[in-house]
BAMAR-331338 format. One record per residue: residue in three letters; x negated, y, z of N, C-alpha, C, O in turn. Coordinates in steps of 0.2 Angstrom, whole numbers, plus 5000, padded with zeros to 4 digits. Layout:
BEGIN
ALAXYZXYZXYZXYZ...
***
This chain:
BEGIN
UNK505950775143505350725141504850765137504250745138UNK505050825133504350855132503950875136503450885132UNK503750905142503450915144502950855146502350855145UNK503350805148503050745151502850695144502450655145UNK503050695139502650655135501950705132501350675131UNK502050765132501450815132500750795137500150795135UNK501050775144500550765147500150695148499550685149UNK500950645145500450595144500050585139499650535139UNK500150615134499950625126499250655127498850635123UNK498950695133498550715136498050655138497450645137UNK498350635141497850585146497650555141497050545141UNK498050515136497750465134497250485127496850445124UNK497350555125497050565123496150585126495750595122UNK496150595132495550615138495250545136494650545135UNK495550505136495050435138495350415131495650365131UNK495250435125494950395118495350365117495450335111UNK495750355120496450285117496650315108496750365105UNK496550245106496750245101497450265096498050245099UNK497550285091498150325088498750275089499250305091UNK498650215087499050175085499550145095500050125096UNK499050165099499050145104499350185109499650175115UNK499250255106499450325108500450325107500950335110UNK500250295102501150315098501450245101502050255101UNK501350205103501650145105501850135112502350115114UNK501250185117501550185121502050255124502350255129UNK501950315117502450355119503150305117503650305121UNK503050295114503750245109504150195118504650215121UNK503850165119503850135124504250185130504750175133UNK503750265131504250285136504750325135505150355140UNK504850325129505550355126506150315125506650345123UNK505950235125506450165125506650175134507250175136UNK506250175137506250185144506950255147507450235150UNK506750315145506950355145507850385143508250425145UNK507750335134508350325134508850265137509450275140UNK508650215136509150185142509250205148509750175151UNK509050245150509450265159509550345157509450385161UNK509650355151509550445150509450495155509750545156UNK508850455158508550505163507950515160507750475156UNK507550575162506750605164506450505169506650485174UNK505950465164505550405170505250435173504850395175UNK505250515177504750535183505350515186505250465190UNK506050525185506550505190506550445192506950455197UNK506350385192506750315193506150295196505550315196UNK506550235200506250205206506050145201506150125195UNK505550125206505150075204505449995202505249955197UNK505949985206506549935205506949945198507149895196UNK506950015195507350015190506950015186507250025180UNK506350005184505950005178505649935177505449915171UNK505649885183505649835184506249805182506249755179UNK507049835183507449805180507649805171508049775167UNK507149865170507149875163506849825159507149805154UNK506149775161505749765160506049685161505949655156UNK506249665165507049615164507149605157507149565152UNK507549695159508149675153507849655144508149625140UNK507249705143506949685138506549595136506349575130UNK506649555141506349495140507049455140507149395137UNK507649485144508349455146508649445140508649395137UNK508849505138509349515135509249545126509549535121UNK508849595127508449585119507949545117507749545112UNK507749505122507449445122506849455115506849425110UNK506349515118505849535116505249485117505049455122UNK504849485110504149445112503749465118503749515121UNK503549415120503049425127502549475125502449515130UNK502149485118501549535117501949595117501549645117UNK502949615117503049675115503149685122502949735125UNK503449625127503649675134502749685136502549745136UNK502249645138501549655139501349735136501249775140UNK501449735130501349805126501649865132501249895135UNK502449855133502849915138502649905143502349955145UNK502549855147502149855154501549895155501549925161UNK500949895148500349945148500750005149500550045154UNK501150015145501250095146501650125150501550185151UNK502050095153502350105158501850125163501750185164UNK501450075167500850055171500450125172500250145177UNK500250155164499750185163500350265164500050315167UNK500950275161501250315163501450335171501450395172UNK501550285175501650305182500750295186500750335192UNK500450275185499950285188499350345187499150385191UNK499250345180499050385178499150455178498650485180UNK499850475175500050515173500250575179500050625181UNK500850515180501350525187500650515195500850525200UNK500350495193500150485198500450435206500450455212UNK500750385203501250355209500950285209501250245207UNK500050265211500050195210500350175218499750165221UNK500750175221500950155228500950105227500850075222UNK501050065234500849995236501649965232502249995232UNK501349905229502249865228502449885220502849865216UNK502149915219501949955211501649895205501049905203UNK501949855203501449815199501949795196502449775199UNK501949805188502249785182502049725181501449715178UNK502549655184502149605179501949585172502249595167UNK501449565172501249535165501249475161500849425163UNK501749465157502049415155501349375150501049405146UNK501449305152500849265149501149265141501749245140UNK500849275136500849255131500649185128500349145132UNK500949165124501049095124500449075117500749085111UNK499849055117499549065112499748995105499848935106UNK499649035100499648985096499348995089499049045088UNK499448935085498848955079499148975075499648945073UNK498649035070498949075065499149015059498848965058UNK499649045055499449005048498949045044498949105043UNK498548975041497948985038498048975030498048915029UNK498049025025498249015017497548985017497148995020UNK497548925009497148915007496948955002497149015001UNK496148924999495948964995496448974987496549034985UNK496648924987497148914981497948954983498348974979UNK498048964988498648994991498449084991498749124988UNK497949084992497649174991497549164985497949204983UNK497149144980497449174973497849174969497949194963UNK498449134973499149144970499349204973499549244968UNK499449224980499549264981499449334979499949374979UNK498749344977498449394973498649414966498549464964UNK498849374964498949394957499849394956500149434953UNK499949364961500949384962501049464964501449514963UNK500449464966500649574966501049594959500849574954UNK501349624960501649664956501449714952501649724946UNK500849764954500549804951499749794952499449734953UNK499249864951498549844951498449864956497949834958UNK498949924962498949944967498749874972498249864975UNK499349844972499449794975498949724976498749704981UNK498949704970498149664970497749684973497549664978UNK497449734970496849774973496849774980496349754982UNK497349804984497649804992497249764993496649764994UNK497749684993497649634995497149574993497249524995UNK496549594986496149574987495649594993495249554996UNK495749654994495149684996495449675003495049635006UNK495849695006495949655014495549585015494949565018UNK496049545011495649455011494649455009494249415012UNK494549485006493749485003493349525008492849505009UNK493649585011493149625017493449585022493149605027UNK493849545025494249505033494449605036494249635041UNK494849635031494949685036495749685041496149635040UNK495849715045496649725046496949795044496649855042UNK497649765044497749795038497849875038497849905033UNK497849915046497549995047497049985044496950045041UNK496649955044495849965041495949975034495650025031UNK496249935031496449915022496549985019496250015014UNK497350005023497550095021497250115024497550175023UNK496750125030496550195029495650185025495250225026UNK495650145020494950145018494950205014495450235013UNK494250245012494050315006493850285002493950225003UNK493550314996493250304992492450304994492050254992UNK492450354997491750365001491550295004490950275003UNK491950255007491850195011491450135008491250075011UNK491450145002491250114998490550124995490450174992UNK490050074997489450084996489150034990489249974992UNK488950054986488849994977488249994976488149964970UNK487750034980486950034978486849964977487049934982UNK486549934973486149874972485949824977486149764977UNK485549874983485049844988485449864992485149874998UNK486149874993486649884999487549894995487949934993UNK487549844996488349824992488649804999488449755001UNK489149855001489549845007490249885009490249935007UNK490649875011491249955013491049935020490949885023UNK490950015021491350055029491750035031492250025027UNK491950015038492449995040492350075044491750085047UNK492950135045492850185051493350175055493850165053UNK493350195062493550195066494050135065494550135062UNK493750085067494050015068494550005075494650055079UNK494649955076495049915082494449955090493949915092UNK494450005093494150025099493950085096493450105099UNK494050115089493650185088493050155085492550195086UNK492850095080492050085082492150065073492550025072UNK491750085069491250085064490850015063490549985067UNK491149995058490549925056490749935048491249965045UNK490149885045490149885038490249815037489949775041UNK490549795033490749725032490549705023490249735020UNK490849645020490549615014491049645009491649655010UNK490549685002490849704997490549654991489949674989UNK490849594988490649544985490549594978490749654977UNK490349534971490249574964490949604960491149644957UNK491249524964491849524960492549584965493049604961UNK492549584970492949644972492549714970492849754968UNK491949724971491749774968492049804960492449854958UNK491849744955492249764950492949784949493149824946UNK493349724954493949754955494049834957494449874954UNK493749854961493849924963493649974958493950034957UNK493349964955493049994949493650014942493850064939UNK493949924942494449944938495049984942495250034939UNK495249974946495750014950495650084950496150114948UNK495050124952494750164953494750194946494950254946UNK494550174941494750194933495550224935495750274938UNK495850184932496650184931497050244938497550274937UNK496750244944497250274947497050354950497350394953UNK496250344949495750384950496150424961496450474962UNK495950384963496250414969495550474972494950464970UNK495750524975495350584977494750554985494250534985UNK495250574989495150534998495250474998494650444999UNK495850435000495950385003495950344996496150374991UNK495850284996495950224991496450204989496650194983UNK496850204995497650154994497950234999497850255005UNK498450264993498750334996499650314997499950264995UNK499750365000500550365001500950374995500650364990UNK501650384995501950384991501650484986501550504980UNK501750514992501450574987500850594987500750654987UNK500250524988499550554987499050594993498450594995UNK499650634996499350675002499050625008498750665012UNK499050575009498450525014498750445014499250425010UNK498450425016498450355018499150305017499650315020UNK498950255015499650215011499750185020499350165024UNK500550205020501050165027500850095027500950055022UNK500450075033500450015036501249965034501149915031UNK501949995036502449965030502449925026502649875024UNK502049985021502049985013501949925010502249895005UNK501149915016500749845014500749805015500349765012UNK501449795022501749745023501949705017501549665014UNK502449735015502949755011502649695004502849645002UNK502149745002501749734997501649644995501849614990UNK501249635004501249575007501849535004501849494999UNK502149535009503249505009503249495001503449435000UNK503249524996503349544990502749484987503049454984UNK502249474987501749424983501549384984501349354979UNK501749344992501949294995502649254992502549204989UNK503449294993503749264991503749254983504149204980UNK503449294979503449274973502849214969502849194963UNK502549204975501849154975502349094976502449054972UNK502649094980503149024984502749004989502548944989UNK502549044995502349034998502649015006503149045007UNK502448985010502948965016503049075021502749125023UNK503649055021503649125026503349145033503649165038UNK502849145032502549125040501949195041501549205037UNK501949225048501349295046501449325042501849305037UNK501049395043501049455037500549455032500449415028UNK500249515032499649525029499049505033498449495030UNK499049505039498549495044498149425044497649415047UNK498649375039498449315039497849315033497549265032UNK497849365031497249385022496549375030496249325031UNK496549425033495949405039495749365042495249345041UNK496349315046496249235047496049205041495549185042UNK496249205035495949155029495249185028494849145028UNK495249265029494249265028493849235032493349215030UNK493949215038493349195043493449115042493049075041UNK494249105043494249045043493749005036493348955036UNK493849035031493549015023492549035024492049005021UNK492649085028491749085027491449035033490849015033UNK491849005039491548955044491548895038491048875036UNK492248865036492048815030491448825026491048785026UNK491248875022490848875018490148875022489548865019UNK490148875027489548855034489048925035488448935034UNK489548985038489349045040489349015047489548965049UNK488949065050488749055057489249105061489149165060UNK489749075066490049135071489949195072490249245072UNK489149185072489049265074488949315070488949375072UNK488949295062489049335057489749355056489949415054UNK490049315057490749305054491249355062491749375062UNK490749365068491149405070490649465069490849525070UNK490349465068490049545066490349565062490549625063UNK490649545055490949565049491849565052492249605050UNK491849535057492849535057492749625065493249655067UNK492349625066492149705073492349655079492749685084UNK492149585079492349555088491749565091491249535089UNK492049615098491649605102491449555106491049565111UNK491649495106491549435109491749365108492249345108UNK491149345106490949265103491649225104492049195099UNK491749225108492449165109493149205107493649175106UNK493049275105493549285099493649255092494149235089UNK492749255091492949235084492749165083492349155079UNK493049105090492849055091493349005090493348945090UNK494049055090494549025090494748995083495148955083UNK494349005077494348995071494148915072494348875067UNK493848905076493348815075493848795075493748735075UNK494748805077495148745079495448745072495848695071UNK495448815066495848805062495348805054495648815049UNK494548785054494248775047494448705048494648685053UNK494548675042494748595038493948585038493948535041UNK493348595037492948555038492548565043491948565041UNK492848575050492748565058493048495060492848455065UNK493648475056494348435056494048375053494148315056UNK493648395046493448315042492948315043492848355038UNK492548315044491648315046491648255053491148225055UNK492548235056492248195061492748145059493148155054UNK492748085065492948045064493348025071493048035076UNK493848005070494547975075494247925077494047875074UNK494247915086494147885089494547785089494447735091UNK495047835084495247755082494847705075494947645074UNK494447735071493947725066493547675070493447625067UNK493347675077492847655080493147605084492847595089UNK493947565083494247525086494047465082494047465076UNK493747395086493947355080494347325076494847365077UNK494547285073494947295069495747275071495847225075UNK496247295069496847275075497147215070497147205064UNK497447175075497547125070498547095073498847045070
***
């Protein structure tokens, strides 16, 4: 396998793919490679198709995880291996869409303050306050932070496609960082690892999450990623216009961050039930 994950480590790396997407889909053909303890330049196309079974059959894996090994399979035999032959097609399993849970306002500052330390808070104020995700969260700098007066904002770097955007640094996260930034005095990275050497484990801040949530009493539903869904969802309530609210979240398309109009409460109470307008039943 090392030679061929080398190669494919190559390709994907030729064409910009992203770190997170890099390692997922190695991860993927070494799931592949272990189950049949063979080299996958060896196996026929039926048996990767039967693998691909077995992950929706029998480990009865999410639709977004088998979809996820589909890309990488797809992208390892064609690209790679160079085998896109006729009859070659990894189905793609329809995801099943539905709506995130949306914390209240009063639900996020319970939350926030259930952290356990300043570390903690601090995280997860500031994910919720900038709508970042949560790679964006741990890998922020200190640098990323801009507090000039006439420009109060964080960097967002190498976001979701490699791409940079700056997003909202309000007074009252600012000051939080400020305090934080006193007390922990971080060098590089904002929120560091266990031994300061880079960037706090995506894990971690799960983790952090899981931890502030059940001590809040809150329902168990999503991770940290729901701090994002409550920002946009909370500033369309407050009557931001979509296309701010996808500038600030890095969507490159409107009907991404359109999916929100089905989950603000005042998109919901602003109308009225077609039964309002019945007369009256008797």
């Amino acid at each position: 396998m090392s030679e061929l994950r080398e190669r494919m480590s190559n390709a994907m790396c030729l064409r910009g793919m992203a770190a997170r997407t890099q390692e997922a889909y190695l991860g993927a053909v070494a799931d592949l490679a272990m189950f049949y303890h063979r080299s996958p330049a060896e196996l026929r196309v039926e048996e990767v198709q039967a693998y691909l079974l077995h992950l929706i059959r029998d480990k009865k894996l999410a639709y977004a995880s088998v979809n996820q090994a589909s890309c990488a399979l797809r992208f390892l035999y064609r690209r790679v291996l160079g085998r896109p032959e006729a009859g070659f097609d990894i189905p793609m399993a329809k995801v099943p869409q539905r709506l995130p849970q949306i914390l209240s306002r009063e639900e996020v500052a319970r939350l926030i303050d259930a952290a356990r330390t300043l570390r903690g808070r601090t995280l997860l104020m500031t994910t919720y306050a900038a709508g970042l995700r949560v790679s964006e969260a741990c890998s922020l700098q200190v640098g990323d932070i801009e507090s000039a007066a006439d420009r109060m904002c964080l960097k967002v770097c190498h976001g979701k496609g490699g791409k940079d955007r700056y997003t909202l640094l309000s007074p009252r996260l600012l000051a939080a960082l400020r305090t934080y930034c006193r007390d922990t005095r971080p060098q590089r990275w904002l929120f560091t690892n266990r031994t300061g050497s880079g960037p706090m484990e995506i894990q971690i801040a799960q983790r952090i999450y899981y931890a502030a949530r059940n001590a809040a009493g809150i329902a168990p539903e999503g991770g940290i990623h729901g701090l994002r869904h409550a920002f946009a969802t909370h500033l369309l309530e407050a009557g931001v216009d979509r296309y701010r609210i996808g500038r600030l979240l890095g969507h490159d398309h409107l009907s991404t961050t359109a999916r929100y109009l089905h989950l603000a409460r005042a998109q919901l109470t602003d109308h009225t039930s077609p039964l309002e307008l019945l007369d009256p039943l008797t």
